[in-house]
C-alpha positions, 0 to 999 in steps of 0.5 A: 505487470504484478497483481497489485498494478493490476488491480490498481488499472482494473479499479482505475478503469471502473472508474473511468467507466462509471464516470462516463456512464455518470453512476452514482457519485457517492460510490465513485468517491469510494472507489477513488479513495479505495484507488488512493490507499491501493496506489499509496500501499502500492507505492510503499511496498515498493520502495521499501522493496527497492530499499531491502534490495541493499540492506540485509538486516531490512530482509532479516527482520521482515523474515524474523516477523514472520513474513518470509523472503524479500519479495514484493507479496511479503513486503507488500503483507508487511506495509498492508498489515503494519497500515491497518494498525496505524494509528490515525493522526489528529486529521485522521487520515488514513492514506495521509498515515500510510504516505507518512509512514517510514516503514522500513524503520519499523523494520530496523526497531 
């Protein structure tokens, strides 16, 4: 299990266990939308990952930005850091932006 699965099953646990201990609804909500954009990076990363494994110029392009060698932590460093300068769509939708994204074009251009 790599750190990013990790870290989504320790957050999911947290919930779990605020839920059964009835905390705070407000922070739970929070951490459920934090799990949301974790899971969506998470799932990004790898399937641009599992796309670069067959396409070189995807590797080429991700080391020329700077990000190093085809691997989950540097893919996942490109998805992360090409999210947060997303624009938001007209719902603003910051997850929605990320689900959406094609990022493995963003690579190619």
């Amino acid at each position: 299990m790599d750190e990013y699965s990790q870290e989504i099953n320790e957050i999911q646990s947290q919930i779990d266990a605020m839920v059964e201990a009835e905390e705070d609804a407000n922070l739970i909500a929070d951490l459920e939308m934090q799990l949301q954009i974790l899971r969506t990076l998470y799932q990004q990363a790898t399937m641009l990952l599992a796309e670069g494994e067959g396409n070189p110029e995807l590797r080429r392009n991700l080391a020329m930005r700077g990000y190093g060698d085809w691997t989950l932590d540097n893919v996942y460093a490109f998805v992360y850091e090409t999210s947060v300068d997303l624009p938001n769509d007209v719902r603003g939708s910051f997850l929605g932006e990320i689900r959406d994204t094609d990022f493995a074009s963003l690579l190619t251009h």
